[in-house]
Structures are given as C-alpha cells and as structure tokens.
C-alpha positions as CSV (number, residue, x, y, z in Angstrom):
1,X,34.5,6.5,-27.0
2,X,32.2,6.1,-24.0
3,X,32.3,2.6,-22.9
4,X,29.2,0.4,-23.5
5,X,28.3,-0.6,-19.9
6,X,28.3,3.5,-18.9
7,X,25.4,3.8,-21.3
8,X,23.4,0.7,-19.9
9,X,20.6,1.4,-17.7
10,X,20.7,0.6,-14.0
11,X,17.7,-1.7,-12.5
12,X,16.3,-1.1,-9.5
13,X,13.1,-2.5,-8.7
14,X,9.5,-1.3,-6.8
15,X,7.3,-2.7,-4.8
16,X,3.2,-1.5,-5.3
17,X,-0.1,-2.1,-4.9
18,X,-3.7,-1.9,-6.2
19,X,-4.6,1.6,-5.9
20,X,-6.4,2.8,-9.1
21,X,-6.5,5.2,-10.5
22,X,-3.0,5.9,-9.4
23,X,-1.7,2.3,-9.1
24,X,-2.5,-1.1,-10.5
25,X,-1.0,-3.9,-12.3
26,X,-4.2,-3.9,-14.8
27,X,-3.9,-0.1,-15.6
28,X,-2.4,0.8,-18.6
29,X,1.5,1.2,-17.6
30,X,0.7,0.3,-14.1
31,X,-1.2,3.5,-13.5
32,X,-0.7,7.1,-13.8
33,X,1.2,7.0,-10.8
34,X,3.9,4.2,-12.0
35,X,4.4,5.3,-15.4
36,X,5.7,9.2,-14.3
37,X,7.8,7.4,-11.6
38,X,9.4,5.2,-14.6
39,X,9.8,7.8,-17.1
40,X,11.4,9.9,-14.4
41,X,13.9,7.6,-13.7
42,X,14.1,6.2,-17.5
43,X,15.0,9.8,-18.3
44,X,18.1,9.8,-15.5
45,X,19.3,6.4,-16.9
46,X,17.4,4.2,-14.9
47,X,15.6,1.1,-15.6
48,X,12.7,0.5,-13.0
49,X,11.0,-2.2,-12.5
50,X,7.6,-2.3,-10.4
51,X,6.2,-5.6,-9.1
52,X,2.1,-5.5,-7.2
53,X,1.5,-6.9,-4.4
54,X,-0.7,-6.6,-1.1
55,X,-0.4,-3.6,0.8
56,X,1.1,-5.4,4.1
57,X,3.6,-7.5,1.5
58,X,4.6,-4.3,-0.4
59,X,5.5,-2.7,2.8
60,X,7.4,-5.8,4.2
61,X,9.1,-6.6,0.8
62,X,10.6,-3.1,1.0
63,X,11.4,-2.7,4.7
64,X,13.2,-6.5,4.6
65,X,15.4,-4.9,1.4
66,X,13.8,-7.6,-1.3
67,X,13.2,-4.4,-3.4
68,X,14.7,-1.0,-3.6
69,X,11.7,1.1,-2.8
70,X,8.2,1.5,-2.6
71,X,5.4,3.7,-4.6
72,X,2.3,5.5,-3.6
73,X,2.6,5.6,0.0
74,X,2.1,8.5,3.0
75,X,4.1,10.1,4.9
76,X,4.2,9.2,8.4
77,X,7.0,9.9,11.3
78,X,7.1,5.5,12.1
79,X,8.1,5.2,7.8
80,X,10.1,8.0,8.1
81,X,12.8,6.4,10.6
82,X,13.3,3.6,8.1
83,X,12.3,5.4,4.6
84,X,13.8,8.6,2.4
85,X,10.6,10.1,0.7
86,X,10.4,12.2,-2.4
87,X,8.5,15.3,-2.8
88,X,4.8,14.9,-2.7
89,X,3.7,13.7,-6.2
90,X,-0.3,14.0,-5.9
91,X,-2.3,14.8,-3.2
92,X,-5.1,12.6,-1.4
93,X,-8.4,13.7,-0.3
94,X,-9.0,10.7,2.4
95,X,-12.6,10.6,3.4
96,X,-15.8,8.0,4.3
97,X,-18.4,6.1,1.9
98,X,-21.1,5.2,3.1
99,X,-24.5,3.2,2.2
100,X,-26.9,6.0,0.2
101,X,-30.0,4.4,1.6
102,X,-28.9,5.9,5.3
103,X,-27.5,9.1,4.2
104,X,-25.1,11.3,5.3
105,X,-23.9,9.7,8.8
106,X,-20.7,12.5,9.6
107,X,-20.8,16.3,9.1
108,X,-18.1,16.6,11.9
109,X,-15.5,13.8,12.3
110,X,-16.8,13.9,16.0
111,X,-20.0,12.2,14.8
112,X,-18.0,8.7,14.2
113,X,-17.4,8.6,17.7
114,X,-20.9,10.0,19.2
115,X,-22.3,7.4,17.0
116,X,-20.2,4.4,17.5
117,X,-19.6,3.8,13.8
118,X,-17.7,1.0,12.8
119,X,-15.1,2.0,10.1
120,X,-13.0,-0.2,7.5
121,X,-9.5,0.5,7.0
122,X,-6.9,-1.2,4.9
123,X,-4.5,-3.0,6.9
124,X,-1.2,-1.7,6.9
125,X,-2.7,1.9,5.6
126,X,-1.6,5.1,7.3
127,X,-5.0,6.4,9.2
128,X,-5.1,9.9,9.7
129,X,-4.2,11.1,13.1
130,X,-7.0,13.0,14.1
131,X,-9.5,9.8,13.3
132,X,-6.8,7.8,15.2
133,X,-7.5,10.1,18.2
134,X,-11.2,9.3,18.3
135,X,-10.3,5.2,18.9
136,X,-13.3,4.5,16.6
137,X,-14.0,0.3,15.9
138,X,-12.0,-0.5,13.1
139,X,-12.7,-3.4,11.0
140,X,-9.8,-4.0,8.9
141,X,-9.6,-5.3,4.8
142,X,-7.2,-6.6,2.7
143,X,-7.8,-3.3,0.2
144,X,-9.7,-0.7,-1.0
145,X,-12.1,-3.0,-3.1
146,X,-13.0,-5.0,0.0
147,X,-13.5,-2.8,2.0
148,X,-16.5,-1.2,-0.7
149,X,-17.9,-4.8,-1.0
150,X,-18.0,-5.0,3.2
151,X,-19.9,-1.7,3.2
152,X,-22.1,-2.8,0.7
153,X,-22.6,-6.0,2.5
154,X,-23.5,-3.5,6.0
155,X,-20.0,-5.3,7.7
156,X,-19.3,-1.9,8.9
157,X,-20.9,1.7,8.8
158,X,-18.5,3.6,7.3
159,X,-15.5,3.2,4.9
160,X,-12.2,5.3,4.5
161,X,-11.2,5.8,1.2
162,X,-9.6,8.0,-1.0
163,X,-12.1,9.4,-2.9
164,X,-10.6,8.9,-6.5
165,X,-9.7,5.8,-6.0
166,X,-13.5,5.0,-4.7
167,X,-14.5,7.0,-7.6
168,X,-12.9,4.9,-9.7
169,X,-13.5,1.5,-8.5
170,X,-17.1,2.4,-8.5
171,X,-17.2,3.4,-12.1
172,X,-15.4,0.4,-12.9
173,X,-14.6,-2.7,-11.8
174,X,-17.7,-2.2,-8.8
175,X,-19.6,-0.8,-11.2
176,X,-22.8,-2.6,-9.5
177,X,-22.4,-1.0,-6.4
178,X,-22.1,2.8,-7.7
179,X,-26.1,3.5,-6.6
180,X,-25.8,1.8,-3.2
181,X,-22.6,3.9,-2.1
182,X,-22.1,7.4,-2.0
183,X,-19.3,9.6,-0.5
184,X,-19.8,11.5,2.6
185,X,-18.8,14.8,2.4
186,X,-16.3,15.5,4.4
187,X,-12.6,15.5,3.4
188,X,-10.5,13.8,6.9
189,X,-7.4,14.9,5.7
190,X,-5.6,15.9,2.5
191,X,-2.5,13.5,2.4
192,X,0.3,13.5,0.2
193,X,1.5,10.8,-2.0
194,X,5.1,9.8,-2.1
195,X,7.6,7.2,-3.7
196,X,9.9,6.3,-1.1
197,X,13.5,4.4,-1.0
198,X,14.8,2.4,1.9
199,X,16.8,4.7,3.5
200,X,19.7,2.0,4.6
201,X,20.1,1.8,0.8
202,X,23.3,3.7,-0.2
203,X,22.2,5.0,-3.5
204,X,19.1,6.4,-2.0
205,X,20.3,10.1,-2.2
206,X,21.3,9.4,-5.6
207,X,18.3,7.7,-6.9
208,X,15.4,10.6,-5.1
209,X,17.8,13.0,-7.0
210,X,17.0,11.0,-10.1
C-alpha cells in the first residue's frame, strides 16, 4: 500500500496583492487569478497557500525567502536575476486614466512629456520601458485604488493603470468616481502576467512544472 504521508499534500505558500479583478483577498477565492494558480497546483498535489499584502511587502516577503513565491507580477530582466517565472497567464493592457472633464490629454505617448504631465504609479510596480524613457514626474501610491482617488483629487494628471483592473475598481468599490474618470485611449504596453518562484529555491523547477 502507498504510504499515508506520499498522499499528503505539500504546502507552499504565496505572497499577493490587491489587484482585482485578478487578485484580492475580498474576491471570491482570492480572485480569478489565485484560484487557477491553486487548482493548478491542488491538481499536482500541492497545497498552496496565498497571503495579501502591499505591493512593496509582497515583493520583499518573497525576495527575503518568508514565502515560496509570488502571483500576478511582470516580467522584468532586474526580477528575472532573482525569480523563475511561469508562462504568461493573462495579458495586461497598461494604459492612463484621466479626469473626463479635461479630456483626452495623450494620443501619442510623446504628449506626456511635451506636456509635462505628472503621472501616478504604484510603488514597486514595473513601468513600461518606453514611458520610463520619457523621465516623466512620477508621483507614486501605495496601489491602484489610490492612485484613482489622487486623480480624482487633481494630485497628478494622469494615472497608469491596467485597464481591467480600473474597470473594475470603478464599477465597484470607487463606484463614485466612475463619471469623473475615464480611460485614455491608448494602450502603453501589453504586459504579461506571471506567477513567479524564488529562483534560489530548490524545488523551483519542480514546482513551475507543477
């Protein structure tokens, strides 16, 4: 007979963050996002465990080994020294909001610069290199949320965002803000959306197989 303990499943744990639709510790399983990274690994005998935090401590929790790995997070060649990443699981369509009542600001990225728009990011977020090239003013926030309720509040001109998850925020929990924000029509960048695993980690291999 096969012993008990082969049939138990292994824990590993995840660090996350609020990123609805895709992430979020008040979305049903943890979002979309979570639950096919769980049942993937329930379904290769493993038993995952995702905790939420803050971007910055999500990313510092994972790189200091406190956790196993990390989901929802982009590609870049700085992660990529330190993390193994699994095929792209959704893509992103990155773009700007911006206040309705001034219209569309950017039809070329160009414009952010000729303008002198200020921009929020979320610190710790990977910005696309072509923005990065333009050394726009960033005013960073602590996520996606805040960074809609600066715009709203005119803290900075523009805001980047992934559009579902603005769309999403804005028919939900910023429900009141859905008339005074609108999206700007121009994709930045199309990024794709990984899990990663600390790549120091000597079951890495084993579990981005899984």
């Amino acid at each position: 007979a096969t012993p008990l303990w082969a049939q138990e499943p292994v824990a590993l744990t995840l660090a996350s963050t609020e990123f609805p639709p895709y992430t979020g510790e008040r979305l049903a399983g943890g979002g979309f996002l979570t639950r096919a990274i769980r049942l993937a690994f329930e379904r290769s005998g493993y038993a995952p465990t995702t905790h939420f935090y803050p971007w910055t401590r999500a990313l510092k929790m994972t790189h200091s080994g406190e956790v196993d790995g990390i989901t929802a997070i982009w590609r870049t060649a700085e992660r990529e020294q330190w993390l193994a990443f699994s095929d792209p699981i959704v893509s992103n369509d990155i773009g700007f909001y911006g206040l309705t009542e001034r219209g569309l600001l950017v039809r070329e990225l160009a414009d952010v610069k000729a303008h002198g728009l200020r921009v929020g990011v979320v610190r710790g977020y990977a910005v696309p290199k072509l923005l990065l090239e333009l050394q726009p003013q960033f005013v960073e926030t602590l996520d996606d949320a805040a960074g809609l309720r600066m715009l709203a509040a005119k803290r900075m001109d523009l805001v980047l965002i992934d559009r579902a998850v603005a769309h999403y925020l804005l028919h939900g929990p910023l429900a009141a803000l859905q008339s005074s924000l609108g999206w700007q029509n121009l994709v930045v960048e199309s990024l794709p959306l990984h899990m990663a695993l600390r790549r120091d980690s000597p079951r890495h291999a084993q579990l981005l197989a899984a």
